[in-house]
Structures are given as C-alpha cells and as structure tokens.
C-alpha positions in Angstrom: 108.3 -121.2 -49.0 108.2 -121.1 -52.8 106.7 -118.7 -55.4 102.9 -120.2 -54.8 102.4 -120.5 -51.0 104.2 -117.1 -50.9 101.4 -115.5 -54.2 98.7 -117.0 -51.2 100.6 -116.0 -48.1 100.6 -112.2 -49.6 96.9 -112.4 -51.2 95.9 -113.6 -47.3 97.9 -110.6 -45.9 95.5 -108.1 -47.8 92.5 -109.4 -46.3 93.9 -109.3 -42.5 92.8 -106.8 -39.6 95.1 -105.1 -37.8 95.2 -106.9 -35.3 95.9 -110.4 -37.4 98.4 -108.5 -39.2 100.2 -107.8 -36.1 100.4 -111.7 -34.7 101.5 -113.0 -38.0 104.6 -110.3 -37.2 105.5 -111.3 -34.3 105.4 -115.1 -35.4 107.2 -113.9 -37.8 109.5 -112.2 -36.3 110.0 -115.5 -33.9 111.4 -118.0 -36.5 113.4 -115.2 -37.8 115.3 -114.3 -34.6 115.8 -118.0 -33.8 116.9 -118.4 -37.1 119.5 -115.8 -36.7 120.5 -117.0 -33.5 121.0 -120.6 -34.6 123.1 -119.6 -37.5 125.1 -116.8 -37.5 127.9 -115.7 -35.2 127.0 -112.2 -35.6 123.5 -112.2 -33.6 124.6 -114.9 -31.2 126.5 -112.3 -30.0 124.6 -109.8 -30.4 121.1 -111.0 -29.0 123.7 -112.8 -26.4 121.6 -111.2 -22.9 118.0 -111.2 -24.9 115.5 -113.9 -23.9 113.9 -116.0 -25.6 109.7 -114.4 -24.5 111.5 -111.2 -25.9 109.7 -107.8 -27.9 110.6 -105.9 -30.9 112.5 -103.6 -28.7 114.7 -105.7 -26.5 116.8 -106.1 -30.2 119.4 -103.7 -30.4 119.5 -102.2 -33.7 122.3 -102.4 -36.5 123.4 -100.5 -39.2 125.2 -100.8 -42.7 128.4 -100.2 -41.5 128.1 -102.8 -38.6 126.4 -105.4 -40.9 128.7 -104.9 -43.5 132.0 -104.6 -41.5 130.7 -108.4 -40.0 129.5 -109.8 -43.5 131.3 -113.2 -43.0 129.9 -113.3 -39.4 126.3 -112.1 -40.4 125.3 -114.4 -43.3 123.5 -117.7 -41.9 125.6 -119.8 -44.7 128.7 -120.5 -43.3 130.0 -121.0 -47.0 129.6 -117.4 -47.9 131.9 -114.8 -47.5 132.8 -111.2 -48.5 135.3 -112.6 -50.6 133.3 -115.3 -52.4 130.9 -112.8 -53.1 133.7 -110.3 -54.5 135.0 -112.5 -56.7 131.5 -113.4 -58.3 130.4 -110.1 -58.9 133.9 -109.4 -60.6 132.1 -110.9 -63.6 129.4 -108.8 -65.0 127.6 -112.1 -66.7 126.8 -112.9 -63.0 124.4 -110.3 -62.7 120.3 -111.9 -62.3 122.6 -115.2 -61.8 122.5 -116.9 -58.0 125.6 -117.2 -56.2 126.4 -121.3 -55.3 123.1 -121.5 -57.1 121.6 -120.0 -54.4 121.3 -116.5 -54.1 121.1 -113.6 -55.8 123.8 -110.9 -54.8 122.8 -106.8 -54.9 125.1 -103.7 -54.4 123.6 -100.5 -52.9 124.9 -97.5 -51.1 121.9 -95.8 -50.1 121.6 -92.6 -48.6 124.4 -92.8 -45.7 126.8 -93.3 -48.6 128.5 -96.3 -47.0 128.3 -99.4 -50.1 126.5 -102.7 -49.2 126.5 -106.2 -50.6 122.6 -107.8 -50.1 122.0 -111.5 -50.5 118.5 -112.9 -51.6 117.7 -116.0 -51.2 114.7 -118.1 -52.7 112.2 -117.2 -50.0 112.9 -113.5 -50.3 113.0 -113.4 -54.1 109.6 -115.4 -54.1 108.1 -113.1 -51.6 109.5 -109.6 -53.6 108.0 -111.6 -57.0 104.7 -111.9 -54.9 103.7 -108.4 -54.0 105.3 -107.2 -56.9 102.4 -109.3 -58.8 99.9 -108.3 -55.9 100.2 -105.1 -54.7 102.2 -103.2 -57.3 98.8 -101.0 -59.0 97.1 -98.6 -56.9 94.5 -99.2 -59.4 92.5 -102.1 -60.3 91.6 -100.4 -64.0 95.3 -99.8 -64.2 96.3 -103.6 -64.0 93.5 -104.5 -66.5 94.5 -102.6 -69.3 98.1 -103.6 -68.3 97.2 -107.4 -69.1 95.3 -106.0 -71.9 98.1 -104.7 -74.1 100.5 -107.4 -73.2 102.1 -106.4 -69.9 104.7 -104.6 -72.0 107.2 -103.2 -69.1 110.1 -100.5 -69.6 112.1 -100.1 -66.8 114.5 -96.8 -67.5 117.5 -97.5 -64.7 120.9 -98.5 -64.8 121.5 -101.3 -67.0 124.8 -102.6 -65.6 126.2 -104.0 -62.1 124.4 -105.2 -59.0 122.0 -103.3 -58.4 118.2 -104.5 -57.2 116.3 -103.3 -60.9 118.7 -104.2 -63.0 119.7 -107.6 -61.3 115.8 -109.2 -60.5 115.0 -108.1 -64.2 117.9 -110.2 -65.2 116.9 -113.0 -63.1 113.7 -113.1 -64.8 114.8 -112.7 -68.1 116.7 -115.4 -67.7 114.2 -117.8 -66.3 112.0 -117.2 -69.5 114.2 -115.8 -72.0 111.5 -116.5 -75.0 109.6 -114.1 -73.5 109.9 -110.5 -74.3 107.3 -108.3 -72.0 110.3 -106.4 -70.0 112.9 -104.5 -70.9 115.9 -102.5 -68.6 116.6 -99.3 -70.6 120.0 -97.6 -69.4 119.4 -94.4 -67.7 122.8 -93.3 -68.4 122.4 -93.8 -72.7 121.8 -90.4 -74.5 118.4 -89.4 -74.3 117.9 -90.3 -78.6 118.5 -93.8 -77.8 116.5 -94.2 -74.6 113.5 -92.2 -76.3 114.4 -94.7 -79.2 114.0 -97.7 -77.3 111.1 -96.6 -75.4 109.0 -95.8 -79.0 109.5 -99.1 -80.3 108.7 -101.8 -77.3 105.5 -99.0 -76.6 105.5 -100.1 -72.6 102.4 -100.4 -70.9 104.2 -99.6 -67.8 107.1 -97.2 -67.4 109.4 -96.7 -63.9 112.2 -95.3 -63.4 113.8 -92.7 -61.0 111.4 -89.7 -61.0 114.1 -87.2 -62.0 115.1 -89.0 -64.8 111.2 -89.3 -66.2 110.7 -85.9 -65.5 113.6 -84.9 -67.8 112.3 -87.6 -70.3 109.0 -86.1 -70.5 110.1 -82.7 -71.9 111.3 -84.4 -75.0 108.3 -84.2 -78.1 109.9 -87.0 -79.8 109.0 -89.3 -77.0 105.7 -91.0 -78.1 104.5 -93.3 -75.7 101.3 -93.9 -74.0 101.5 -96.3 -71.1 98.6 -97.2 -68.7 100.5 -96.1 -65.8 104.0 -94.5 -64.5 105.3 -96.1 -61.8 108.3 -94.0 -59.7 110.7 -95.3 -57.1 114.6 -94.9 -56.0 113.4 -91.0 -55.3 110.8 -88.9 -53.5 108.0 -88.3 -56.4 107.3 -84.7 -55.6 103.5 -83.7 -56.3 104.5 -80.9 -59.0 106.3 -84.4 -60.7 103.8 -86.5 -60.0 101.1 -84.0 -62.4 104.1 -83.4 -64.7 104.0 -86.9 -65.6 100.4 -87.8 -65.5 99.6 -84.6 -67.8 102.7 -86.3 -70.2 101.1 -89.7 -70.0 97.7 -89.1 -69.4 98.0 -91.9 -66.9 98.1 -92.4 -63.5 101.2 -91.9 -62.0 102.0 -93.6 -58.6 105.3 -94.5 -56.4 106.5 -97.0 -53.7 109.2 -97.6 -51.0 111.8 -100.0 -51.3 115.1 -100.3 -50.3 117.4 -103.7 -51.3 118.0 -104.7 -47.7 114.0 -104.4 -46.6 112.5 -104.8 -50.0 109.2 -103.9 -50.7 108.7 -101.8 -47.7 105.1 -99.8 -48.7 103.1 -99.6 -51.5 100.3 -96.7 -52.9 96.9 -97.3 -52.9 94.5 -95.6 -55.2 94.0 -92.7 -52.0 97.8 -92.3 -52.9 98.7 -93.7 -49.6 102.0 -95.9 -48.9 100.6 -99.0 -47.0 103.2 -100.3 -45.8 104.0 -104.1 -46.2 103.4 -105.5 -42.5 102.6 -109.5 -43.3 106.5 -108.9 -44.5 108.4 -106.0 -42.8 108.1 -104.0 -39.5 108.7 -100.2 -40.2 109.7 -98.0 -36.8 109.9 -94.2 -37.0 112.2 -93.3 -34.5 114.4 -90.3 -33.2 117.9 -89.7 -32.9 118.4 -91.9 -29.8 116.6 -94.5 -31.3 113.1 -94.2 -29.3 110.0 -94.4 -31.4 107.9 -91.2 -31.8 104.3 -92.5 -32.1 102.1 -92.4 -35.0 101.6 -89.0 -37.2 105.2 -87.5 -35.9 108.0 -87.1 -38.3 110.9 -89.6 -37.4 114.5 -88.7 -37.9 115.4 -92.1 -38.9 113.5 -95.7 -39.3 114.6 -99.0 -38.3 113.4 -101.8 -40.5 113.3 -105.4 -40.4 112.8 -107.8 -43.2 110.9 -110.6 -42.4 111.5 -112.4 -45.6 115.5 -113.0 -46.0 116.8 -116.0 -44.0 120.1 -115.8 -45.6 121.0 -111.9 -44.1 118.7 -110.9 -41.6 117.8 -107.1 -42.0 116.4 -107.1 -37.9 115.9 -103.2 -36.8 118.1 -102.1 -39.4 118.7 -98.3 -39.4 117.9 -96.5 -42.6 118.5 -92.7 -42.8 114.6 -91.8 -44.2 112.2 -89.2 -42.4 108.9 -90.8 -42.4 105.6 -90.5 -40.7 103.1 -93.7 -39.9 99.6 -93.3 -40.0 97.7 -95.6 -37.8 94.0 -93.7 -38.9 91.9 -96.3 -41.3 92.4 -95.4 -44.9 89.2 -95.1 -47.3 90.7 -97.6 -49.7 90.0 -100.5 -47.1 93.2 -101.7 -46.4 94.0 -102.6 -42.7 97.5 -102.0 -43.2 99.3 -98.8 -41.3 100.3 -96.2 -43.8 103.8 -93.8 -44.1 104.2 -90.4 -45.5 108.7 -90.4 -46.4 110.9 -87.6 -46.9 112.9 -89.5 -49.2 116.0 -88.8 -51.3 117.1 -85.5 -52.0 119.5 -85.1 -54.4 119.7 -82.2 -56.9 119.0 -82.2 -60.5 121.6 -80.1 -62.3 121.5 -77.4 -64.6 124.1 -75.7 -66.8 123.6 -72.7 -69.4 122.7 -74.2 -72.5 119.8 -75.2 -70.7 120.7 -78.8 -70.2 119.6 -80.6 -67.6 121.3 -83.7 -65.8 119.0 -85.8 -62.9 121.0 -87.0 -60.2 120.5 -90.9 -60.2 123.0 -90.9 -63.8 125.8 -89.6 -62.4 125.2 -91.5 -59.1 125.5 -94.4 -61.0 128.5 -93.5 -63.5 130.4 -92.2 -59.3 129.4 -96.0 -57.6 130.8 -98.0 -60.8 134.2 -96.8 -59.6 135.4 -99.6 -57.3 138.5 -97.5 -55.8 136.0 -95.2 -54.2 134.5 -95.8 -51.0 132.2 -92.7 -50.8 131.5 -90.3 -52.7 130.1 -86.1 -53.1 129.3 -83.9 -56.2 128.8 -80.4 -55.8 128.0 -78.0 -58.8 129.9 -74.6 -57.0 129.3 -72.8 -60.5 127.5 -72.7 -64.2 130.6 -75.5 -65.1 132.6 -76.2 -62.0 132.0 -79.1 -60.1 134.1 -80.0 -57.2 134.0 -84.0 -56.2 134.5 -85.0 -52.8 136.6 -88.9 -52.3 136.6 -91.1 -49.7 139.2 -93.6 -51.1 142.6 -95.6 -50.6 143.5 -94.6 -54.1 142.3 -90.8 -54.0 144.4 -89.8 -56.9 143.7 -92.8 -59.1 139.6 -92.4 -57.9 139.8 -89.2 -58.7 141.5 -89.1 -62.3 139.0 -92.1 -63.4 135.7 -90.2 -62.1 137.3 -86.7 -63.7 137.6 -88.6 -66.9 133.9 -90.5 -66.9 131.8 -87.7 -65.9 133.8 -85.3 -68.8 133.0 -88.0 -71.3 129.0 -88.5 -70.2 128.7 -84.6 -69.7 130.5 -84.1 -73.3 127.5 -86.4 -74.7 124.7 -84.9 -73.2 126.1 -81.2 -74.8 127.9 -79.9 -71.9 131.0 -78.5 -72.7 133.8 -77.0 -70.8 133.2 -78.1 -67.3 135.9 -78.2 -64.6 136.1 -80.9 -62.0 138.5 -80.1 -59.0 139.1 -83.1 -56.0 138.4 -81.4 -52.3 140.1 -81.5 -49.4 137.3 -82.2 -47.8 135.5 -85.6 -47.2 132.1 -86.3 -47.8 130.0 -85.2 -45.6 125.8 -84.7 -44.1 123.9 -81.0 -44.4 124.6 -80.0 -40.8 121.0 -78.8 -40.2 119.1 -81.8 -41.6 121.5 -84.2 -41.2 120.8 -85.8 -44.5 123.3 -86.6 -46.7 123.4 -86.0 -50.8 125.4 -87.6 -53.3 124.6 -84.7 -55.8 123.5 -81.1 -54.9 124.3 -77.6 -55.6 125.7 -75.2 -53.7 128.5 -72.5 -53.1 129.2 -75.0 -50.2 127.6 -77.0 -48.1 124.9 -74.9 -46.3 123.8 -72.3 -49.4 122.6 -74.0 -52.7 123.5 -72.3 -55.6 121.4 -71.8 -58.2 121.3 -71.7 -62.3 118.1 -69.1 -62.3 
C-alpha cells in the first residue's frame, strides 16, 4: 500500500458513515481471507468447508496458542519459520530491524499468559504509522501545541527485547537517526534516572503504562510539563486519569492496542474509544463464542486485523471484557465506540512505603527465556511466592529469584523472600481473568498493605 495511500486511506476512513465503514470491511475482509487461503497452510485447512459468498461468522475463530503452536503453517511466506525468527531475535541489535528485510518481528504474552511472536510487514507498519499520525490526539489544541514545541516524545516502557513500543520506536529511529524528537525511557531504570532523563529532553508528549506514570507523578523532582499524557498497555482508571492531569495540567487520554490487532480504538475528545473499523473488526462475545449485541459486557472479544498480510489475525480471541456502543457520539465520528475492562494487575506495596507498578516486574519475569508462563503473588509485607510454568523450573526459578532481589534491592526494598509454588499459574476462578502480578493470601482474597 505504502505510507502515503495508507496517510489517505485512514484520513478517508474518518469522514465515512456507518454504513461505508461497514462495506470497506467486508471488502476488506475479502482480499484478506483469500489472501490467507492462497498462502498459508494453516487457513486452507481451516476455512476448508467455508464458501467463498461467506460472513464474518462462518470463520471459526483462533487463538494464541493455536496460531502460535502452527507458526510455520500460519505465516503467508513460506520462507519464514519459528526458527528463523528465533534465531534473529537471539540478537538484541535486531530489535526495530526487519527480518529478510521484510518484517518487523514483536514478542508479547498478553493477558492469557501464553508468549507470542507477531510479524509486521510493510502494509501493516504503514497503516500503524498512519493512525498513529491521524488519530492519536483526542484533541485538536493538543496536537497544535505538540508541533509547536517540537514534537518532543518520551515514551517510559521497556527499553529492551521485542516488544511493540520499544521495537517501532527503534524502527523509526533508525530510518532518521539525525533526528532526535523521540526517546524510549526504560521503565525498569531507578526512578532518579528516568526522572533525570525525562527533565532534560522536556517531552511534549509523555506515555507509558498508567501504573508506572502514576508512581512517576508523586515524585517533586519530576519537572515536566507536556501538552498531553498519553496511557496505554493498562486500564487508565478515572482516579488515574485526574491524578495525572492535576500533575501535568494536561489532558490526559488512553487507547487500545494489542500487537496482533494493532491500533484497535482510539479516544476522542468525549473520552470515547472509537474503535478503528476502516482497519480492524472488534466482536464482543460470550464464553461460547456468540456475540452479545451492543451495550452488553462481553466476556471475551475476537479481533481481526485487517492490515497484516504476512500473519493474518482473523477472529482472533483476546481475553478483554468490553462493551460496543453503537449510539452516535457528540464528537462526530461515525465510528462504533467500546468501553474495556482491561488489565488488571496489582501495583505493589511494601512498608517503607515503596511502591512497585506491575508492568516492571512483568517485564524483568518475560525476559527469562526458560519460562513459559509465569505468576507473582505478594502473600505478605516481603514474601512473594512465584508461580513457573517451565521445562527448566529450577534453573527459571533461581534466575527470576535472583533478578527481582537485585531490581527490588534498588528501588529500597530490602529483605524480601521469594519461594517457587507447587502450583501452576493459573485465572481468578470467579472472573476468569488472569494476572501476572497481584496480591493476595491466595488466589481468591487479596491481601492488602493498609
């Protein structure tokens, strides 16, 4: 497609009814599906007894386990395989750099906490680059003092490995590496330094994981004053959401993305998510699988991204709650619009008052490649009890032990006993959500600090 039909493409897309929006889907959704069909094994077989005048909901849907168990048989480039892909992201200097010159190559492990490798290829990263330009400010007098003071932009998330923030703000930097308007600041550094950093580049944008900022903000030494906080990776609660605007004194917003969908939904200045239809279809459905209608809270969603060619994402399960609104909303857009659950992992506390957000030690856990899955539990003021799903449980367990003493030891938390479970990882048995990081005695009562 390239970078400028797809700026046009997704500057048309804003100005579409609902009903145009809806065709350009399913046309969409056509060259996809044949694409799939003509190229990898995978959905041969799996679209096998589907015709070819079929709907949405004749696809059967798949999941990260299924795509990921079948990577060799998924990808449409018969070149590619798991272990190609392995071997390049052995080397850490390949992160923001394409595969075969190709694609770009993600890690994630999401909320289901099953890892996943995600391709990109040109189309897709062109696409992500064009609503990012077009739809990222809920605001238009947000943007315009953005380009004002230099479009100066701090992202604070993990700095290292494969991961979607870290890697596309390599790939930029290294398509323009004169140019210095976007930095990655490691969420896992000491506090001093990040606040360090973050003083002298003086972003006119900040993101990050909202845990994270929220900590970040109840540091005095932090002297910033961006034009607007943008959240992501987590659910921006509303008590976080003033938190950070009465920090800023900016406008604070979120959006929701995942790295196999991309840029699912995005807030308008009413603070809805409108979600991205020119370039994904969103279902909210139940437990079986059977969508529940507009304005009724899903227990999972199946997405499909309309955008990569290379690893189709077609009615792909993710493990979010979220509502679709199908009501007009007064900002003018056409699009439907989603309220989400989102992540739910717990920030920690311990008694000298110190505070850890989740997202660091989620990151520190997933670095580990030994470990397969993963679950922290805080059972008391400094005893933490880590649950392993691994084929080197010992070895896993002795290298997690050892990083999480070190990064707790630096961020003044002394003393703390880790002990391996028995048990495997496992979701809350009400909700059926599952958390990397919580608190609690045991599974079904939190405990809590005071």
């Amino acid at each position: 497609m390239g970078l400028i039909r797809a700026m046009f493409q997704t500057y048309r897309g804003n100005k579409l009814s609902g009903e145009k929006l809806a065709r350009l889907q399913r046309d969409r959704l056509k060259k996809l599906v044949d694409h799939a069909r003509k190229n990898s094994p995978f959905y041969q077989s799996l679209y096998g007894r589907v015709g070819e005048d079929f709907r949405l909901t004749d696809l059967p849907p798949v999941t990260k386990p299924q795509l990921m168990e079948n990577f060799d048989r998924v990808v449409t480039d018969r070149h590619v395989t798991m272990e190609a892909v392995a071997a390049f992201c052995a080397d850490l200097d390949h992160v923001g750099r394409m595969l075969d010159g190709k694609y770009l190559v993600f890690r994630t492990s999401g909320s289901t906490g099953h890892p996943a490798v995600v391709l990109y290829d040109k189309q897709c990263i062109d696409v992500s680059s064009a609503i990012a330009a077009l739809r990222t400010f809920a605001r238009r007098e947000d943007y315009k003092a953005f380009m004002r003071h230099g479009k100066k932009t701090a992202g604070v998330f993990a700095d290292h490995g494969f991961y979607l923030a870290c890697g596309m703000s390599r790939y930029l930097q290294l398509k323009m590496p004169g140019r210095r308007t976007k930095i990655t600041v490691d969420v896992n550094a000491p506090e001093e330094e990040i606040i360090r950093e973050l003083n002298g580049f003086q972003p006119a944008m900040l993101s990050g994981y909202p845990s994270n900022l929220a900590l970040l903000a109840e540091y005095d030494e932090l002297a910033i004053r961006p034009d607007v906080v943008i959240t992501g990776g987590e659910l921006l609660t509303d008590a976080v959401r003033k938190k950070l605007s009465d920090r800023f004194g900016c406008h604070v917003q979120t959006h929701y993305s995942c790295t196999e969908a991309g840029e699912i939904a995005c807030e308008c200045r009413e603070g809805h998510l409108h979600i991205n239809e020119d370039w994904v279809i969103v279902e909210p459905v139940d437990a079986n699988g059977q969508s529940v209608g507009p304005g009724v809270l899903s227990d999972k969603a199946l997405v499909t991204n309309l955008t990569n060619f290379i690893q189709p994402f077609i009615r792909y399960e993710l493990t979010d709650r979220i509502v679709v609104h199908h009501e007009k909303c007064a900002c003018g857009r056409h699009s439907s619009w989603l309220e989400i659950e989102g992540r739910t992992d717990d920030t920690l506390s311990f008694e000298n008052g110190v505070k850890i957000a989740p997202m660091s030690l989620y990151r520190i856990l997933e670095e580990i490649k030994p470990i397969r899955r993963f679950q922290l539990i805080q059972t008391g003021a400094a005893q933490m009890e880590l649950r392993l799903v691994s084929d080197q449980r010992k070895a896993a367990f002795e290298e997690a032990r050892n990083r999480l003493l070190s990064f707790f030891l630096s961020k003044g938390v002394k003393d703390v006993q880790i002990t391996l479970s028995d048990q495997p990882p496992q979701a809350d048995p009400v909700s059926g959500k599952y958390k990397h990081i919580f608190r609690g005695m045991d599974h079904d009562r939190q405990w809590n600090t005071g």
